[in-house]
C-alpha positions in Angstrom: 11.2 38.6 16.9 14.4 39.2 15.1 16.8 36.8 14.5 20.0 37.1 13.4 22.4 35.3 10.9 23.3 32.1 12.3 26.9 30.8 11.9 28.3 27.7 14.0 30.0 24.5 13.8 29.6 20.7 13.8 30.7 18.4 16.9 31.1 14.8 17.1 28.9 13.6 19.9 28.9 9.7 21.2 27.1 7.1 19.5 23.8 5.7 19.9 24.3 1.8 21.4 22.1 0.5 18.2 22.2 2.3 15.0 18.7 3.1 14.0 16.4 5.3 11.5 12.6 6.4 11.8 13.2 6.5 15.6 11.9 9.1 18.1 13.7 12.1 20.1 12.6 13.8 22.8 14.0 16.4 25.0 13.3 15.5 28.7 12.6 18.4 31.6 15.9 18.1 32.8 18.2 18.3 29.7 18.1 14.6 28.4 17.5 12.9 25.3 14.9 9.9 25.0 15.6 7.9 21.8 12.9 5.2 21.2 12.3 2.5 18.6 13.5 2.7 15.1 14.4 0.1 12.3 18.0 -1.0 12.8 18.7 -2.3 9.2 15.6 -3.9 8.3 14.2 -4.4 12.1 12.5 -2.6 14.1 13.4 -2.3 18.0 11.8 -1.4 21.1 14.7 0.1 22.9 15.4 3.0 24.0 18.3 5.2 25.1 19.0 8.5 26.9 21.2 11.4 25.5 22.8 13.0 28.7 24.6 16.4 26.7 26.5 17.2 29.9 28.6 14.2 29.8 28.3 13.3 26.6 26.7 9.8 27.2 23.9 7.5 25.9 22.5 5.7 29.0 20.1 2.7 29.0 16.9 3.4 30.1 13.6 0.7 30.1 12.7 -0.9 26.1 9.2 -0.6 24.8 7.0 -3.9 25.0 6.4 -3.6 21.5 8.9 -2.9 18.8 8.4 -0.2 16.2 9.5 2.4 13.7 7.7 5.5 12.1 5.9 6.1 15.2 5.1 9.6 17.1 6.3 10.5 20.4 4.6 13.4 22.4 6.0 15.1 25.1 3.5 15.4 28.6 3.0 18.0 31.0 4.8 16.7 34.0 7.7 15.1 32.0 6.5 11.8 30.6 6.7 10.8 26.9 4.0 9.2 24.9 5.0 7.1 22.4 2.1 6.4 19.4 1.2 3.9 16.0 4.3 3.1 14.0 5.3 -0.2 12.0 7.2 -3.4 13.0 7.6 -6.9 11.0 4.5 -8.3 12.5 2.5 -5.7 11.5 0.8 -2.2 12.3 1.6 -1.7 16.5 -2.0 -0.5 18.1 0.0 -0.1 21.9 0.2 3.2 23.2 2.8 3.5 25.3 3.7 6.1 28.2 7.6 7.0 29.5 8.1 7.3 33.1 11.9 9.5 33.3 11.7 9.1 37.0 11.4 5.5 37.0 12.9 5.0 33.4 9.6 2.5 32.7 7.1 2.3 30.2 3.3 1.2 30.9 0.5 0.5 28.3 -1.7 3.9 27.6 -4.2 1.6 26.0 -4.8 0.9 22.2 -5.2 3.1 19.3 -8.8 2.5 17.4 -7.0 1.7 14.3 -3.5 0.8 13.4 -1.6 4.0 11.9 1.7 3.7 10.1 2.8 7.9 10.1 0.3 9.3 12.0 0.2 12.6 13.8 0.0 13.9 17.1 0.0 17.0 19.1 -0.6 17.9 22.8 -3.2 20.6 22.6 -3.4 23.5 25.0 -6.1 21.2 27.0 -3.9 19.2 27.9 -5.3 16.3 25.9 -3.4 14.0 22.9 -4.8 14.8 19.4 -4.1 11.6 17.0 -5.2 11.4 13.5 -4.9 9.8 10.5 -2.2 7.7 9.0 -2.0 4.6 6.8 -3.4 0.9 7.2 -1.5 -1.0 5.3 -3.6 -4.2 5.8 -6.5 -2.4 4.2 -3.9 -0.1 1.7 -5.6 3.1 2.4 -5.2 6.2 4.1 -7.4 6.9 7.4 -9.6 9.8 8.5 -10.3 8.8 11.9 -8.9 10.8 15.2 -8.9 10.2 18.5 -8.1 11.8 21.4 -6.4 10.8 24.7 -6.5 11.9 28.3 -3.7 11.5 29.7 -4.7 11.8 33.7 -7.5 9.2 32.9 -6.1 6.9 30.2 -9.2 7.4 28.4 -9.1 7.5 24.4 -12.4 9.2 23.0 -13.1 9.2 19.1 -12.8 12.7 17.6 -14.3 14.3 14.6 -12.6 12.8 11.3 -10.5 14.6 9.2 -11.8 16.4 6.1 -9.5 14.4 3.8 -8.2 11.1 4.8 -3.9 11.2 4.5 -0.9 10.4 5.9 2.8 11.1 6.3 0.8 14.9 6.9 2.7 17.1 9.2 0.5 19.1 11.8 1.1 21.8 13.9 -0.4 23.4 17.2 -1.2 26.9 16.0 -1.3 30.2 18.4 -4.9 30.2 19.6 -4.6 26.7 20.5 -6.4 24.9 17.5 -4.0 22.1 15.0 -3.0 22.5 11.7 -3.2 20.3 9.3 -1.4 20.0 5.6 -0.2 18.1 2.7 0.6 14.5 3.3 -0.5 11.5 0.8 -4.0 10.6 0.1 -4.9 6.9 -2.0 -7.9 8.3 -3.5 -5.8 10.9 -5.2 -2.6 8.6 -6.1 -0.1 11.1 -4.0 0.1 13.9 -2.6 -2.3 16.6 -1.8 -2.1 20.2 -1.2 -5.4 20.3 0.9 -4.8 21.9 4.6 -7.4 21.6 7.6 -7.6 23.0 11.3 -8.6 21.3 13.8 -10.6 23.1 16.5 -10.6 21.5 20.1 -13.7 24.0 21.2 -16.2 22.4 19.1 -14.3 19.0 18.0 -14.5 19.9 13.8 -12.5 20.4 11.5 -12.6 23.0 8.4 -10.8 22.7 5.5 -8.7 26.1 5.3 -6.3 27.6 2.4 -4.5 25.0 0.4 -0.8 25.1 -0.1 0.7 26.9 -3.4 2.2 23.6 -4.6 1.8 19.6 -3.1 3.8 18.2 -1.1 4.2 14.7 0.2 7.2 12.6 0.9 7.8 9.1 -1.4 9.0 7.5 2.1 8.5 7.2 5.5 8.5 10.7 6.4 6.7 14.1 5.9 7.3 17.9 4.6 9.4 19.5 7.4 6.9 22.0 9.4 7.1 24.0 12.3 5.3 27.5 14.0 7.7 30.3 13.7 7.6 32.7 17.2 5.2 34.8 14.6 2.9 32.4 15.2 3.7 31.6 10.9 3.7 28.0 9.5 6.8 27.0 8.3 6.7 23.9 5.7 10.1 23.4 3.6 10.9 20.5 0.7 9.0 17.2 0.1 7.9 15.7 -3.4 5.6 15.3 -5.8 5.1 13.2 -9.5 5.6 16.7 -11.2 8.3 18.0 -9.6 10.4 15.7 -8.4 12.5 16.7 -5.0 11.4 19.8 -4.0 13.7 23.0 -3.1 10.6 25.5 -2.4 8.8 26.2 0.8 6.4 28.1 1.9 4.6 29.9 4.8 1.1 30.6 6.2 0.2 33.9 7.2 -1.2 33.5 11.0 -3.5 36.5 10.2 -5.1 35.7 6.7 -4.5 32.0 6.5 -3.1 32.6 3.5 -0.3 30.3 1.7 3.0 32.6 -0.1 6.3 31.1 -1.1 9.2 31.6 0.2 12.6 31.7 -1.5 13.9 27.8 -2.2 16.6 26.4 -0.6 20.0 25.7 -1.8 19.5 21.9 -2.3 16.5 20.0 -2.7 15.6 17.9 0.4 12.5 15.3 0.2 10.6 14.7 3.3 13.1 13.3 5.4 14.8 15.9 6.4 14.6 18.1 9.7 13.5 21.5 10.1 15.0 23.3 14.3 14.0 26.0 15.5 16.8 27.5 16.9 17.4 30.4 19.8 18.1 33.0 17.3 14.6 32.6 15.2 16.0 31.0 12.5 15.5 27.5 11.2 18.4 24.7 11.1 17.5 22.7 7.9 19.5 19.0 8.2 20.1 15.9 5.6 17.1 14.4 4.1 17.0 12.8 0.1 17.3 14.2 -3.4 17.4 12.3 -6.3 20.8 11.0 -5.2 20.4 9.5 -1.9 21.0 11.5 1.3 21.8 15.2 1.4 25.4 15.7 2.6 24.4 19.2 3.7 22.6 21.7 6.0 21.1 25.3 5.6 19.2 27.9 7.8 16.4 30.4 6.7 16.1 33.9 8.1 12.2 34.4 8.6 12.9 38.2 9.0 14.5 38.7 5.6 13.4 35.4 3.5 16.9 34.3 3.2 19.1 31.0 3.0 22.7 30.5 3.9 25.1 27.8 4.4 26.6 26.5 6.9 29.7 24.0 7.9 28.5 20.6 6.7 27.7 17.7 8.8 29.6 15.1 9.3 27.5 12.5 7.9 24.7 12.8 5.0 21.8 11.2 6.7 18.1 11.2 6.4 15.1 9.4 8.5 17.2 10.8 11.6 16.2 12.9 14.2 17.0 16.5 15.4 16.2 18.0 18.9 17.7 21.5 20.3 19.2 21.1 23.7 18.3 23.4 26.7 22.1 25.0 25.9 20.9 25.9 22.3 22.8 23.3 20.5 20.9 20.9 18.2 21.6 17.0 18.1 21.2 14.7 15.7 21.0 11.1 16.0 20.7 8.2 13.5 19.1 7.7 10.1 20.6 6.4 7.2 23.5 7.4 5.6 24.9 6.7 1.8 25.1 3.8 2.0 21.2 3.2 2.7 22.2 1.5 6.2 21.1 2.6 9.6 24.1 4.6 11.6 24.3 4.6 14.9 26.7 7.8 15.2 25.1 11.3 16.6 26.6 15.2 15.5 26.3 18.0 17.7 25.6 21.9 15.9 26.6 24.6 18.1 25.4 28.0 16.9 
């Protein structure tokens, strides 16, 4: 695919009814927005909201029974949104939840095995929920343990464990259908890790595959931004580590050899908080996040085809632990997060290429 230089501009969009960070987006089959959860300034919520980009409106839509923040949502076959782990005042949430858009209701999709804080999850080709790893923070470590969910029956089945137990690990559905896992934080190792795995669905293992060039981890809530390119590619861009601080570089996985190269940095050095979007033209919107300053007032995009970065129009608002999600029309939103001043906003920006 060739993509082209992307140039655009930066909207004001409505705001969110409740200002929140380390919330969930979701783009609905028809063109909406489900927000869920989030900590509002120090709580967590179980509300949720919709995004309707024709209007221009946030709509109410059904809370979740339990609050949380740092959570995973998935989106189903069939339009429903599963909502997974995450953190709230009283502790690690276990609750599965499952979003109904035609009723605008959740229900209970059981309980996880284990309580996750930062977990992963990715709908697999199957048609099946992978979940794995993530942190206990009642038992301070990391977790190895996966499960896997069926979402006709309801049924959770224990999986093969990771390799390397981590979390705040970014994963990725890969071409031929099996998940991608790298980076993240490991306790045994005191931060991050460079160590990658794939998960394979056929035979329920996992193999530990190429490392990264460099670690990366995030030293919040969050993970390295990563995404599959339409080469089929892994993307992964910024993050931390003890040795070198915020990270500019990125890098990308060769879909062939499995091999890790670097790519050329970025202007500005985003920590895992930041958002990576595909956008329509095959490039990559990079938003916000932290540097060693607080939350990046900027935003980028890389050219895959010629290993570039450019600028373009800031944002309105420096933000990070905020979500991006490309609408049907091609323009990317962005909701929430904090902003300078280390509160949770409320206010929502729209990027039209």
């Amino acid at each position: 695919m060739t993509t082209t230089v992307l140039t655009g501009a930066w909207s004001t969009a409505a705001s969110m009814s409740t200002p929140r960070s380390g919330h969930t987006g979701t783009l609905l089959p028809g063109g909406r927005v489900l927000v869920a959860g989030g900590d509002t300034g120090g709580q967590e919520t179980p509300t949720a909201e919709l995004y309707d980009p024709l209007t221009d409106t946030w709509l109410p839509t059904g809370g979740l029974s339990a609050a949380r923040a740092h959570h995973t949502a998935i989106a189903l076959p069939g339009g429903g949104v599963l909502v997974l782990g995450g953190y709230a005042q009283n502790g690690f949430v276990r609750d599965i939840e499952r979003y109904d858009p035609a009723t605008g209701t959740w229900s209970s999709a059981g309980m996880s095995s284990a309580p996750r804080e930062d977990p992963t999850a990715v709908l697999l080709d199957t048609g099946s929920v992978l979940m794995c790893g993530g942190y206990d923070r009642l038992g301070n470590t990391d977790l190895a343990t996966c499960e896997l969910l069926d979402p006709v029956s309801g049924t959770w089945t224990a999986a093969a464990p990771m390799v390397s137990p981590r979390y705040n690990h970014p994963a990725t559905l890969l071409a031929d259908g099996r998940v991608l896992v790298a980076g993240g934080v490991n306790v045994l190792n005191q931060g991050g890790i460079a160590l990658t795995e794939i998960y394979d669905p056929a035979t329920d293992t996992w193999s530990a595959a190429c490392p990264m060039t460099q670690v990366r981890q995030t030293d919040d809530n969050g993970q390295p931004a990563q995404l599959r390119l339409p080469s089929g590619d892994v993307l992964t861009v910024g993050g931390y580590n003890r040795i070198d601080g915020v990270l500019r570089t990125g890098e990308r996985r060769d879909t062939g050899t499995g091999a890790w190269s670097a790519i050329a940095p970025m202007t500005t050095a985003r920590e895992g908080l930041h958002t990576a979007t595909l956008v329509a033209t095959g490039a990559v919107l990079v938003v916000g996040g932290v540097d060693d300053d607080g939350p990046v007032p900027s935003a980028e995009v890389y050219d895959p085809t010629t290993d570039t970065w450019s600028a373009v129009p800031t944002p309105g608002t420096a933000r990070a632990r905020h979500v991006a999600v490309r609408l049907l029309d091609g323009r990317v939103l962005v909701t929430g997060g904090v902003d300078g001043a280390g509160g949770a906003v409320a206010t929502a920006e729209l990027f039209v290429p």
